[in-house]
Jmol script that loads the backbone (N, CA, C; Angstrom):
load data "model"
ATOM      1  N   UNK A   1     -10.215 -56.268 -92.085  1.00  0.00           N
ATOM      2  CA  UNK A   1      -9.953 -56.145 -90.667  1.00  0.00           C
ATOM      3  C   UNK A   1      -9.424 -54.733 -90.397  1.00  0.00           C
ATOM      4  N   UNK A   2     -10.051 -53.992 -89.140  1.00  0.00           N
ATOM      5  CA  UNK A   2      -9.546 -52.607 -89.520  1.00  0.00           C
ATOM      6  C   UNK A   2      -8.238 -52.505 -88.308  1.00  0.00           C
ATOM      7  N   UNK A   3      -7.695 -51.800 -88.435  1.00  0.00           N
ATOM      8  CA  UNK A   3      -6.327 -51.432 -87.288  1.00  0.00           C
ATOM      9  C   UNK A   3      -6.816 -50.628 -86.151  1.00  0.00           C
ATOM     10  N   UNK A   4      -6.974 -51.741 -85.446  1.00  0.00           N
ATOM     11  CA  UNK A   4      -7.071 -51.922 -83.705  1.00  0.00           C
ATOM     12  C   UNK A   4      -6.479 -50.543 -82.918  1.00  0.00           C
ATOM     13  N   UNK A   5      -4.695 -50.332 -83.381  1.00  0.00           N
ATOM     14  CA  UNK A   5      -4.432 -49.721 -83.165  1.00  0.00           C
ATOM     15  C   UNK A   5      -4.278 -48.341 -82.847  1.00  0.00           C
ATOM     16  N   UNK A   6      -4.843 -48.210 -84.244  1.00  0.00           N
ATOM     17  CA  UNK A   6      -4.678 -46.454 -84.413  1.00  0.00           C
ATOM     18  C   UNK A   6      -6.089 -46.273 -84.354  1.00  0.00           C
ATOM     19  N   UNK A   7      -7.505 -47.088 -84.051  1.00  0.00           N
ATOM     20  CA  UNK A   7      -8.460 -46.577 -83.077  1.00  0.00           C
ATOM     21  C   UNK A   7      -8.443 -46.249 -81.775  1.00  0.00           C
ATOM     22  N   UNK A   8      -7.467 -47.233 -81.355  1.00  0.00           N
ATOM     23  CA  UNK A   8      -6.915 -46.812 -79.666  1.00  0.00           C
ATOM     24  C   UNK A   8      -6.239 -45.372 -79.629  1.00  0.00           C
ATOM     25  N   UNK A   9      -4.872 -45.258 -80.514  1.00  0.00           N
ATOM     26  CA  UNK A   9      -4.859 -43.945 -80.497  1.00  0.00           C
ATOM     27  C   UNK A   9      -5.934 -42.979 -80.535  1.00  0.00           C
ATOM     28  N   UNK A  10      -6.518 -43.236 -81.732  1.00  0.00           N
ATOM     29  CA  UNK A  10      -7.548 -42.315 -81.599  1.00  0.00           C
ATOM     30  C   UNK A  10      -8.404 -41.545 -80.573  1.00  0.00           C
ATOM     31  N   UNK A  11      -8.886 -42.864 -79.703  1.00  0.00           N
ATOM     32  CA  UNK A  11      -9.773 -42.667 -78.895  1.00  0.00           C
ATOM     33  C   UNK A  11      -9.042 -42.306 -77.610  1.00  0.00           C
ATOM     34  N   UNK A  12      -7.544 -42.574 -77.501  1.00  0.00           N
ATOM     35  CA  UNK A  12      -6.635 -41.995 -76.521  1.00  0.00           C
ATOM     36  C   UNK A  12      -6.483 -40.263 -76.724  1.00  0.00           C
ATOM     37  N   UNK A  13      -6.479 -39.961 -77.730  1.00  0.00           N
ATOM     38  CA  UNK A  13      -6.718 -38.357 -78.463  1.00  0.00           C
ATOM     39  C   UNK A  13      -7.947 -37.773 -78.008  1.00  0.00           C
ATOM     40  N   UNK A  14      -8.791 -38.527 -78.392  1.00  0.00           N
ATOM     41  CA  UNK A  14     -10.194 -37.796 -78.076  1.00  0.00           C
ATOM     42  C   UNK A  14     -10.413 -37.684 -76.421  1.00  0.00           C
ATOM     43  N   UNK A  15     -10.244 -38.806 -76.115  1.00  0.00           N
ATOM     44  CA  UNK A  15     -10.351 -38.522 -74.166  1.00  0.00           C
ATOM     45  C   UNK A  15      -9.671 -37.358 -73.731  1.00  0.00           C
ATOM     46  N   UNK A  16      -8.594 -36.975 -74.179  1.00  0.00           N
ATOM     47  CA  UNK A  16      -7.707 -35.389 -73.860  1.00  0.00           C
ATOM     48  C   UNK A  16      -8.346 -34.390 -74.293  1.00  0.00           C
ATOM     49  N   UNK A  17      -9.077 -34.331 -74.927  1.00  0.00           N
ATOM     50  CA  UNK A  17      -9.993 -33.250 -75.059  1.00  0.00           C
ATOM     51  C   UNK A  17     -10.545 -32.563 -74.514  1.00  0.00           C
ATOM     52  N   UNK A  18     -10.435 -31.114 -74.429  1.00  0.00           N
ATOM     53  CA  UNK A  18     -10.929 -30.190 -73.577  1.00  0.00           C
ATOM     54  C   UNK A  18     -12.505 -30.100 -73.971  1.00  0.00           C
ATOM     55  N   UNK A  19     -13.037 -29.130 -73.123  1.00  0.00           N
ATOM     56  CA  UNK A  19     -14.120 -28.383 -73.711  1.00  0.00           C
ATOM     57  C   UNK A  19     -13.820 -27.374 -74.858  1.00  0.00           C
ATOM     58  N   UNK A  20     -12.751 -26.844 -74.697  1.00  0.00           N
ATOM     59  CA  UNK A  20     -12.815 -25.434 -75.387  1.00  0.00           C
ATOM     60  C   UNK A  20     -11.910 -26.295 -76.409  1.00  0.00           C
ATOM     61  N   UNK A  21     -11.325 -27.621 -76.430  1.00  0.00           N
ATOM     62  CA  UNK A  21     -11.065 -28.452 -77.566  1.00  0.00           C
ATOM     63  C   UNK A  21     -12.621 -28.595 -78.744  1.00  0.00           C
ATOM     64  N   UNK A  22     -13.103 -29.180 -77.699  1.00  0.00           N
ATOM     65  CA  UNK A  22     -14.479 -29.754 -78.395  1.00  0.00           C
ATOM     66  C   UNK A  22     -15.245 -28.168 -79.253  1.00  0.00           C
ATOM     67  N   UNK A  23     -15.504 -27.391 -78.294  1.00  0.00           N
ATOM     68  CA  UNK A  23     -15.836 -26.254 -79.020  1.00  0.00           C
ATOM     69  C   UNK A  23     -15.434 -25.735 -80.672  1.00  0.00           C
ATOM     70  N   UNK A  24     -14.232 -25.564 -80.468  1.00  0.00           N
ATOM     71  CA  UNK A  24     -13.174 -25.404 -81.617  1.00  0.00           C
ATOM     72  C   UNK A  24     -14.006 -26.539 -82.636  1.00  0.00           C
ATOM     73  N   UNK A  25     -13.713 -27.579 -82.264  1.00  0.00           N
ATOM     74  CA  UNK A  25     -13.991 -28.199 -83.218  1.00  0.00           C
ATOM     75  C   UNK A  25     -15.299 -28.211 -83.818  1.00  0.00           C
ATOM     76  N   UNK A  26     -16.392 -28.073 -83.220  1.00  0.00           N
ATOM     77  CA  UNK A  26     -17.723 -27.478 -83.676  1.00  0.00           C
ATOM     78  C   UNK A  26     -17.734 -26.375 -84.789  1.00  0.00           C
ATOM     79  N   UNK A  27     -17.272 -25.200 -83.956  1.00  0.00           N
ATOM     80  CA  UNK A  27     -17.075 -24.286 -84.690  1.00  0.00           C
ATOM     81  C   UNK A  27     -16.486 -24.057 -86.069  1.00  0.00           C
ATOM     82  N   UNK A  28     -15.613 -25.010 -86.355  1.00  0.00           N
ATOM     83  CA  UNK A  28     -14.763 -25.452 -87.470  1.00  0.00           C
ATOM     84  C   UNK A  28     -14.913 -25.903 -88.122  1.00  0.00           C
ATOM     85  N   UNK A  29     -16.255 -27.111 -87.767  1.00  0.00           N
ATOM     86  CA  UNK A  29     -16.548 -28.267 -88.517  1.00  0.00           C
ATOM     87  C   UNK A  29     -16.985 -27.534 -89.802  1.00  0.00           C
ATOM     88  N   UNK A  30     -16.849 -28.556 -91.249  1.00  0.00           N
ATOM     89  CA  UNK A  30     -17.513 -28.509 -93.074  1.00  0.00           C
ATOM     90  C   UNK A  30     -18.928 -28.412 -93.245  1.00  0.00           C
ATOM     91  N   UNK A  31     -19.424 -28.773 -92.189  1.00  0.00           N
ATOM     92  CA  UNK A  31     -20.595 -29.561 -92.020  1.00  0.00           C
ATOM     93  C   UNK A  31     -21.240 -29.940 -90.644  1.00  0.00           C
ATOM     94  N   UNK A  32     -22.987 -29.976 -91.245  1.00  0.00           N
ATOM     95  CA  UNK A  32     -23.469 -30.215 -89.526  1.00  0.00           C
ATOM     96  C   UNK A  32     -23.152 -31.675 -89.322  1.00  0.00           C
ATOM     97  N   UNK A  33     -23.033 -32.700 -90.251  1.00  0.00           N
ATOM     98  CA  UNK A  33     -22.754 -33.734 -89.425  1.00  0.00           C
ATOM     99  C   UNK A  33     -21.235 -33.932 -89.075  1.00  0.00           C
ATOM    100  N   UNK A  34     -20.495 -33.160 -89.055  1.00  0.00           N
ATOM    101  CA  UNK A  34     -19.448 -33.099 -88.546  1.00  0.00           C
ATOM    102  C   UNK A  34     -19.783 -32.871 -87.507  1.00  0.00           C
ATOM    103  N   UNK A  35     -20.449 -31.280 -87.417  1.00  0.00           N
ATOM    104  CA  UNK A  35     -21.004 -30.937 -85.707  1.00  0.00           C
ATOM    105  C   UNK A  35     -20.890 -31.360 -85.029  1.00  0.00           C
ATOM    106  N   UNK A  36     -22.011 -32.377 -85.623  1.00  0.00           N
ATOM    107  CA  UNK A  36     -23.072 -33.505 -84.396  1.00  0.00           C
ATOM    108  C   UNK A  36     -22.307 -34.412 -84.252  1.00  0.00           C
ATOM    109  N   UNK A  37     -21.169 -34.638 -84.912  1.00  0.00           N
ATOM    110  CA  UNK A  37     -19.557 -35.954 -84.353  1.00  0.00           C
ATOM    111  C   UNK A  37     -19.331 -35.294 -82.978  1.00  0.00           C
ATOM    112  N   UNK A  38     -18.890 -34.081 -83.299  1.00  0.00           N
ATOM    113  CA  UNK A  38     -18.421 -33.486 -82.275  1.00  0.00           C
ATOM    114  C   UNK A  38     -19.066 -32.940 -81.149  1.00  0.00           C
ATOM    115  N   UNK A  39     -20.372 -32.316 -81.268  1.00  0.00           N
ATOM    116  CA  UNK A  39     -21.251 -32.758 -80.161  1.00  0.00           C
ATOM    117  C   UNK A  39     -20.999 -34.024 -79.331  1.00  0.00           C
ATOM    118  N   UNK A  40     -21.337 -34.696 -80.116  1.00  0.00           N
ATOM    119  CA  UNK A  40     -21.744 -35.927 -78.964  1.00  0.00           C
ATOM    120  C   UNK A  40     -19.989 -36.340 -78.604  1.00  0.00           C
ATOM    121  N   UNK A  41     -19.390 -36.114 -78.998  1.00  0.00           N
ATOM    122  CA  UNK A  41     -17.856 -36.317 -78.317  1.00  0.00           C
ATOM    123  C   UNK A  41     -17.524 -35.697 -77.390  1.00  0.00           C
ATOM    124  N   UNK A  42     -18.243 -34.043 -77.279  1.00  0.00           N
ATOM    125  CA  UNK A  42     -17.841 -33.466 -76.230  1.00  0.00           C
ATOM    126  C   UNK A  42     -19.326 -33.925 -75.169  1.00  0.00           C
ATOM    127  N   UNK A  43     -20.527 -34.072 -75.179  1.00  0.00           N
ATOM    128  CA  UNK A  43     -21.205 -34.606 -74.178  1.00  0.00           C
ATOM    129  C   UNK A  43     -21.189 -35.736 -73.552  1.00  0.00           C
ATOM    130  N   UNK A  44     -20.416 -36.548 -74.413  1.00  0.00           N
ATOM    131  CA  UNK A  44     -19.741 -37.704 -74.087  1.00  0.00           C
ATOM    132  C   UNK A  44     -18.887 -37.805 -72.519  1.00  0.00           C
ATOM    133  N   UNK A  45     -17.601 -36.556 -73.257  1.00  0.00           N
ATOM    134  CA  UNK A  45     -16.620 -36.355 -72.533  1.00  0.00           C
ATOM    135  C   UNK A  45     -16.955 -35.692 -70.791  1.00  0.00           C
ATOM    136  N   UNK A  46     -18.321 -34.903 -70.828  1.00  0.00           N
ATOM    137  CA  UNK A  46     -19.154 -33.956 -70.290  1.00  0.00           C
ATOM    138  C   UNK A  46     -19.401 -35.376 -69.395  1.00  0.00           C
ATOM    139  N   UNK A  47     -20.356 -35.900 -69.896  1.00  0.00           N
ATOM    140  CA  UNK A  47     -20.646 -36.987 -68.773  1.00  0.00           C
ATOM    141  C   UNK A  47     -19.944 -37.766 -67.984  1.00  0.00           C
ATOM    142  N   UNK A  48     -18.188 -38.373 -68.852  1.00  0.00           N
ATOM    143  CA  UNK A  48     -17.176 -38.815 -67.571  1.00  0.00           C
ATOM    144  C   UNK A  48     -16.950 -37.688 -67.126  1.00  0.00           C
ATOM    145  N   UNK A  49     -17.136 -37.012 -67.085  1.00  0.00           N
ATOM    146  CA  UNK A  49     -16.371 -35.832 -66.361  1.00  0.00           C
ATOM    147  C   UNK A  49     -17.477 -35.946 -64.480  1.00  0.00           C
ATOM    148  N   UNK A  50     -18.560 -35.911 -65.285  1.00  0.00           N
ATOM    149  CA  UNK A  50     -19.656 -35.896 -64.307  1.00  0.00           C
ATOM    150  C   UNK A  50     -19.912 -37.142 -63.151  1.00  0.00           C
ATOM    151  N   UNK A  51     -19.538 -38.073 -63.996  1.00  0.00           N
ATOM    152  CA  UNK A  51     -19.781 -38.985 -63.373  1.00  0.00           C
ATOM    153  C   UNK A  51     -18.820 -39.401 -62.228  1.00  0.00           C
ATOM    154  N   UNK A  52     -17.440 -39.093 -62.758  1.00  0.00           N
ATOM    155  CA  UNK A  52     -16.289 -38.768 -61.782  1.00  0.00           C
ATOM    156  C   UNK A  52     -16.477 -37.783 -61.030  1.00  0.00           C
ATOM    157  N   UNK A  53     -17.137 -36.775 -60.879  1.00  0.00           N
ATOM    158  CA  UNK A  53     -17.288 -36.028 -59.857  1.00  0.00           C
ATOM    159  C   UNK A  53     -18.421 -36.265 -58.944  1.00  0.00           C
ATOM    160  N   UNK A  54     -20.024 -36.626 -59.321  1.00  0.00           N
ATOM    161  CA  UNK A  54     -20.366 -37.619 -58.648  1.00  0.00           C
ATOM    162  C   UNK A  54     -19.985 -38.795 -58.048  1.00  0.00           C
ATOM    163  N   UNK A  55     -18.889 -39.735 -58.452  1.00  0.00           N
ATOM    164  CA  UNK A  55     -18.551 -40.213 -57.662  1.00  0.00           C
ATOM    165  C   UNK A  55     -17.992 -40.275 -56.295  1.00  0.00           C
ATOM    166  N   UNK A  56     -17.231 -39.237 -56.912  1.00  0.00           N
ATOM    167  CA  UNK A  56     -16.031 -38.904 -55.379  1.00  0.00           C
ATOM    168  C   UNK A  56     -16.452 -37.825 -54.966  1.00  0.00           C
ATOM    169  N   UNK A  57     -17.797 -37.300 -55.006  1.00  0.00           N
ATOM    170  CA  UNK A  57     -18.358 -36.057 -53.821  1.00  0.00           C
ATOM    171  C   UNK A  57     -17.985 -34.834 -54.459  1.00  0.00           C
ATOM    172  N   UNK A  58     -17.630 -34.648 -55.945  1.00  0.00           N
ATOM    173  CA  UNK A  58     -16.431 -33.869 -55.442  1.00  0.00           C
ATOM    174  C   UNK A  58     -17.611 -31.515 -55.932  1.00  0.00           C
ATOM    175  N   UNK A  59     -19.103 -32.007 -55.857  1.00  0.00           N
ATOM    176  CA  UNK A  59     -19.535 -31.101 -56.422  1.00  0.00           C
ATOM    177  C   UNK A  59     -20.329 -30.388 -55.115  1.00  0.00           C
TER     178      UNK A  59
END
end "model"
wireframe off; spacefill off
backbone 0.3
color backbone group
């Protein structure tokens, strides 16, 4: 059974993530599939971002 918990943290960490967070971390990564973690975490993040601003007009 894995700990519930400290995925929530986790994923409470990752939502604070900037762009120029996400960047960094690309740039940094061992490896491309590290990258591509981090890719899709920051297009992830890219799309609530978007979608909240589509919502509320705000573009």
């Amino acid at each position: 059974m894995c700990d519930t918990k400290k995925y929530f943290q986790i994923y409470q960490d990752i939502k604070n993530l900037t762009p120029e967070d996400t960047l960094q971390l690309v740039l940094e990564a061992d490896n491309k599939e590290e990258q591509d973690f981090y890719f899709m975490i920051g297009d992830f993040l890219l799309q609530q971002r978007q979608k909240i601003a589509i919502e509320g007009n705000l573009f």
